[in-house]
Structure formats: structure tokens, C-alpha cells
LOFI-935946 format. One record per residue (C-alpha): residue in one letter; x, y, z. Coordinates in steps of 0.25 Angstrom, whole numbers, plus 5000, padded with zeros to 4 digits. Layout:
N
{rest: A; east: X; north: Y; up: Z}
...
//
This chain:
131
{rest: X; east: 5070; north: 5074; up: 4922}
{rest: X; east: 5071; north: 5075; up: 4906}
{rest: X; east: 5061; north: 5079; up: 4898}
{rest: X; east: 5059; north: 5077; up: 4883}
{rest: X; east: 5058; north: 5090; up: 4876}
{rest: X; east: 5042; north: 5093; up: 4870}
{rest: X; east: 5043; north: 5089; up: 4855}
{rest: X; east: 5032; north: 5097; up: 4845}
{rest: X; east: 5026; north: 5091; up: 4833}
{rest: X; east: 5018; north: 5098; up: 4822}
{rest: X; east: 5004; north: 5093; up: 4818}
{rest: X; east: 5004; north: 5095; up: 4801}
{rest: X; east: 4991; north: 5094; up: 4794}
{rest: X; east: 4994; north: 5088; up: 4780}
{rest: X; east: 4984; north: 5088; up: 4767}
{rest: X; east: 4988; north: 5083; up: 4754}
{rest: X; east: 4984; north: 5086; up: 4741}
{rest: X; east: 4972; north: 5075; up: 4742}
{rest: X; east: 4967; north: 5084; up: 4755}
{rest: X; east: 4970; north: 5073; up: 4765}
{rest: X; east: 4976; north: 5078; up: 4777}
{rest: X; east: 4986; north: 5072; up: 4786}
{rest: X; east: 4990; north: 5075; up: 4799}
{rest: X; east: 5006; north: 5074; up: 4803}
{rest: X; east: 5017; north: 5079; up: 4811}
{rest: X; east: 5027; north: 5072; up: 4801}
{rest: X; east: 5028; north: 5082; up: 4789}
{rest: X; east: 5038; north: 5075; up: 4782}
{rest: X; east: 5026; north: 5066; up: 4778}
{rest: X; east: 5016; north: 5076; up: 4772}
{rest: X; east: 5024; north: 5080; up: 4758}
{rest: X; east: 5016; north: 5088; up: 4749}
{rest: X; east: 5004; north: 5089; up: 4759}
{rest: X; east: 5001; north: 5103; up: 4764}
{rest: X; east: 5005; north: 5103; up: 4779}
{rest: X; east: 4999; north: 5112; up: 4790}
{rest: X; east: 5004; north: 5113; up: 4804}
{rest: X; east: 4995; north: 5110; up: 4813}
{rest: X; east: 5001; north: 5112; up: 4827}
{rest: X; east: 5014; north: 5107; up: 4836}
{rest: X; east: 5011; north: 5097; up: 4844}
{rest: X; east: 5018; north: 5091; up: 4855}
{rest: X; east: 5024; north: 5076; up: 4852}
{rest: X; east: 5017; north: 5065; up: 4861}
{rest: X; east: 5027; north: 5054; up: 4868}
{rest: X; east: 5021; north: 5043; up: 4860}
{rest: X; east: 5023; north: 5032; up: 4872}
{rest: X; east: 5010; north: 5027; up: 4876}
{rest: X; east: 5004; north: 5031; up: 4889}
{rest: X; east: 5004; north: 5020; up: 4900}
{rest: X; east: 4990; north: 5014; up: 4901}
{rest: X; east: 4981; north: 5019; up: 4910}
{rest: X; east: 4972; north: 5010; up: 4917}
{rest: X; east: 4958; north: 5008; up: 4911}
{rest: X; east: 4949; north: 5018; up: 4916}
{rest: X; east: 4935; north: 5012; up: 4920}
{rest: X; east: 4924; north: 5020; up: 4914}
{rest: X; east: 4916; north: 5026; up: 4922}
{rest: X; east: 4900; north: 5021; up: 4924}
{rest: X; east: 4895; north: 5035; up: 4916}
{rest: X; east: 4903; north: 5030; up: 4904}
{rest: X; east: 4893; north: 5029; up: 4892}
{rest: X; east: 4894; north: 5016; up: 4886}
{rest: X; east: 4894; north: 5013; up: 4873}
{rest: X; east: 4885; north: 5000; up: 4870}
{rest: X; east: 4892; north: 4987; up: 4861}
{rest: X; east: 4881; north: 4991; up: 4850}
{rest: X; east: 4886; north: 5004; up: 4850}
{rest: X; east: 4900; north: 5003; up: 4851}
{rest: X; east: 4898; north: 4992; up: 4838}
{rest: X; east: 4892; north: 5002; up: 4830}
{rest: X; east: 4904; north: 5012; up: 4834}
{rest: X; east: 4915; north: 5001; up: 4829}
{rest: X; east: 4905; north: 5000; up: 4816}
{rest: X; east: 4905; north: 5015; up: 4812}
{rest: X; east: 4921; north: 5013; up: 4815}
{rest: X; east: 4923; north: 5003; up: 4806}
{rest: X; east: 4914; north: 5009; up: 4795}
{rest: X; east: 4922; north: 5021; up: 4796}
{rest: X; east: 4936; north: 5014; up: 4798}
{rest: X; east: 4933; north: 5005; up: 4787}
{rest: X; east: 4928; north: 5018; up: 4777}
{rest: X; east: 4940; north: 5026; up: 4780}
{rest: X; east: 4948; north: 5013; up: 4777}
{rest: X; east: 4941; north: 5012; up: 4762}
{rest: X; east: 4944; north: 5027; up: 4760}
{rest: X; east: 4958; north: 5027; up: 4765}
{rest: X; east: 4958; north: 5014; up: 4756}
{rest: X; east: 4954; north: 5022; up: 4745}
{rest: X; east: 4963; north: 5035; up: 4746}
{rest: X; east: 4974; north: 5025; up: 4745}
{rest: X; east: 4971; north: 5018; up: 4735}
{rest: X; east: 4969; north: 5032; up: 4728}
{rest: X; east: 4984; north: 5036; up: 4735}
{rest: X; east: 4991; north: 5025; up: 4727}
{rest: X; east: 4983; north: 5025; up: 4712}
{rest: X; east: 4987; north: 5040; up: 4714}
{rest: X; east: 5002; north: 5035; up: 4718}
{rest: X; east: 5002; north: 5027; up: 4704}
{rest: X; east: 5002; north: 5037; up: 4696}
{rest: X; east: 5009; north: 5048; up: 4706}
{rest: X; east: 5022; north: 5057; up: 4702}
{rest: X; east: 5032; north: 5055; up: 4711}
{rest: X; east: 5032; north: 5067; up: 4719}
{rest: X; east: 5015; north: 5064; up: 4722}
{rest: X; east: 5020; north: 5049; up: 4724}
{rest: X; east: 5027; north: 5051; up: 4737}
{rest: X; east: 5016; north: 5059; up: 4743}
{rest: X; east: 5005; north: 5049; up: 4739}
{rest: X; east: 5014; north: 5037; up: 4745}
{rest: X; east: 5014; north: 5045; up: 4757}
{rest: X; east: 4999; north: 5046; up: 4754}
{rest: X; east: 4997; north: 5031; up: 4752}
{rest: X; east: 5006; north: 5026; up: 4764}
{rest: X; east: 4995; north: 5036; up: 4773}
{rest: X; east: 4984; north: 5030; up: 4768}
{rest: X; east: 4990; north: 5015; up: 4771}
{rest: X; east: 4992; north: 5020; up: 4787}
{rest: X; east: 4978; north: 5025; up: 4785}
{rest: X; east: 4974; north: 5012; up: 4782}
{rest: X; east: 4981; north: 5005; up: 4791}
{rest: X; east: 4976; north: 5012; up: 4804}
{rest: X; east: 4960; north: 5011; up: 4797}
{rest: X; east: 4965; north: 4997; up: 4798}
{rest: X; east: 4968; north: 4997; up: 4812}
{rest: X; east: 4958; north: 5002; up: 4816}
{rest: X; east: 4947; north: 4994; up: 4811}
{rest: X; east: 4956; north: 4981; up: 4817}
{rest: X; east: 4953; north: 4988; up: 4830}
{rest: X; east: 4937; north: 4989; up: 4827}
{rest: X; east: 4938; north: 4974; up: 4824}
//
């Protein structure tokens, strides 16, 4: 029987010079931010587990009633949709700021910019699954 040899990661914790932090295990995209190492971590295997059959729940369960559960979504959406006008906002402020940029700040505030557009994109995402 073969097995595959344990691969280890390191956990960085990135700030840059605005005092946002970033969470990686890929250095080689945190230029000019201050990097501390977190801890090694094992790699996971990716591959999706196979699906377990649905568990019944049992009868002690608490239930949440529909009223409830829609003022749950609404408090999600509120903050979905106010983290989305704030990341909105930082980026708008990332690429007025990349305008006027030198060269060497340009790289790091595309880097910055392209970030906040993933950012965005999940936010997005996630209030599609809310609707």
C-alpha cells in the first residue's frame, strides 16, 4: 500500500500599510505587507467527501419558527448588503488612489483592488443564496 507523503503549509498573517489584515498561505502575494507566521498546517486533500446520508433530527431538536428564521435572513441580508456598500467603498477609494499611484505603490494597490473585487464577488454570492 502507498501512501502520499504529509505535505505542511504555513498560515501568514499579512497587514498592509491601510491596517487591513489578510490571511494567506501564499506569500508571493502579500508584497510590501508585514507578514507574521501563524503556524504550519497540514494540507487537506481537497476532494469532497462522499455524502452521507441525511440525518433525521431527532424529536429534542429546537426548532426555529418560519417568523424567526425570516428575521434571521433579514439581519443577514442587512449586514451582507452593508459589508458590500463598505467593500464598494474601499475600492472605489483603492482605484482614485491607483490614479494617482507611483509605480511601485501601483502593483500593490492593483493587487489591493483585484482583493476587493473577489470580496465583492463572494458578498454577491451570498445574498443570491439569501434570495
Amino acid at each position: 500500500m502507498l501512501c502520499a507523503p504529509n505535505t505542511w503549509a504555513t498560515l501568514w498573517k499579512c497587514t498592509d500599510g491601510d491596517g487591513r489584515v489578510t490571511y494567506t498561505n501564499d506569500r508571493s502575494s502579500t508584497k510590501g505587507m508585514r507578514c507574521e507566521a501563524l503556524r504550519d498546517l497540514p494540507y487537506l486533500d481537497s476532494t469532497p467527501a462522499p455524502s452521507a446520508p441525511a440525518a433525521a433530527s431527532p424529536s429534542s431538536f429546537p426548532r426555529v419558527s418560519p417568523g424567526e428564521q425570516r428575521q434571521r435572513d433579514d439581519l443577514r441580508r442587512r449586514i451582507l448588503e452593508e459589508e458590500k456598500a463598505a467593500e464598494h467603498q474601499r475600492l472605489q477609494e483603492t482605484q482614485r488612489a491607483l490614479q494617482t499611484a507611483s509605480p511601485e505603490r501601483a502593483a500593490e494597490l492593483k493587487a489591493q483592488a483585484e482583493r476587493q473585487r473577489r470580496n465583492l464577488e463572494a458578498i454577491e454570492r451570498e445574498l443570491q443564496r439569501l434570495r
